[in-house]
C-alpha positions, 0 to 999 in steps of 0.5 A: 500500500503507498502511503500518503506521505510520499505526496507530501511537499517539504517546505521550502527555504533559502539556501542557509549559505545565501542566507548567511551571507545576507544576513551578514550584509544586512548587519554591515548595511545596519552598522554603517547606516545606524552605527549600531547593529541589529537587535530585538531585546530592546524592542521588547523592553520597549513593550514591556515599558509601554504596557507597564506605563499605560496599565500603572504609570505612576508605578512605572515612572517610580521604576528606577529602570524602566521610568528612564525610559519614559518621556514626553515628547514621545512613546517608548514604541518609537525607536528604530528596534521596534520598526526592524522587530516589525519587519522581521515579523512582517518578512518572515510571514511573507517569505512563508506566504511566498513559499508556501509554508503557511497554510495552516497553524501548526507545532512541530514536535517529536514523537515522545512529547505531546503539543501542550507540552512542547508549547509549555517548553518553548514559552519557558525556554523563551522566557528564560532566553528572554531573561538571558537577553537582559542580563548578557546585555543583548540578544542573540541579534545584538550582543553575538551577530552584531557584536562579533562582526565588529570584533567585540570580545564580548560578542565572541564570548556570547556567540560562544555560551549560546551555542556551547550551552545549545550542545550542553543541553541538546544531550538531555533534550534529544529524547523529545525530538528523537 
């Protein structure tokens, strides 16, 4: 009997080394307009304030941290983190649009874990790496990719942890996936 597998279309991506290189001219192209890499913790730290300022505002102007970014000639949503978090959104819809992966909503998972709790690890890991983020300074986008095209040790040292911490942990995550 055949199966209907066999009839199934892998989604399609671009080449990882064209990828590569593009986002590797991207980050230059950012650096030399901006002077600053690329970066996405900051606009969610930008959320976090707005949300936080419009929910309680005298509670968020007493923040020590968080009132440094309030002012009042405009909203902490205006900042170019924001807009290129927007376009990241924005492009990676179109490019599954484009190539065909969005046909329908779903969660790719392993045969040994169920969807509710692979969706349970990935807000915790997201939460955590969230966490990472503030505490290393930076995203991966900010502190690794930019940080190591402009040859910051810091950059470098990060670039390191992430990857070799994903090797440390894949070993006891792996029975998820396999």
């Amino acid at each position: 009997m055949i199966s209907d597998k066999t009839n199934i279309e892998k989604p399609k991506y671009i080449n990882p080394y064209l990828g590569g290189v593009l986002l590797g001219l991207l980050i230059l192209a950012t650096i030399y307009i901006t002077g600053r890499g690329l970066g996405a913790s900051g606009a969610i730290k930008s959320a976090v304030v707005t949300t936080s300022n419009t929910v309680a505002p005298k509670a968020t102007e007493a923040n020590h941290y968080m009132g440094q970014f309030l002012s009042d000639d405009h909203s902490p949503m205006y900042t170019w983190l924001v807009f290129e978090s927007l376009g990241v959104l924005i492009g990676g819809l179109l490019s599954g649009i484009i190539f065909g992966r969005v046909k329908k909503w779903r969660t790719d998972h392993g045969p040994r874990i169920t969807i509710k709790k692979r969706l349970i690890l990935a807000v915790i890991g997201g939460a955590l790496f969230g966490l990472g983020s503030q505490f290393g300074r930076g995203c991966t986008s900010g502190a690794a990719l930019s940080g190591t095209a402009t040859f910051a040790l810091g950059g470098v040292i990060v670039m390191f942890a992430i990857f070799g911490t994903g090797y440390a942990v894949a070993y006891f995550f792996r029975k998820f996936w396999i």
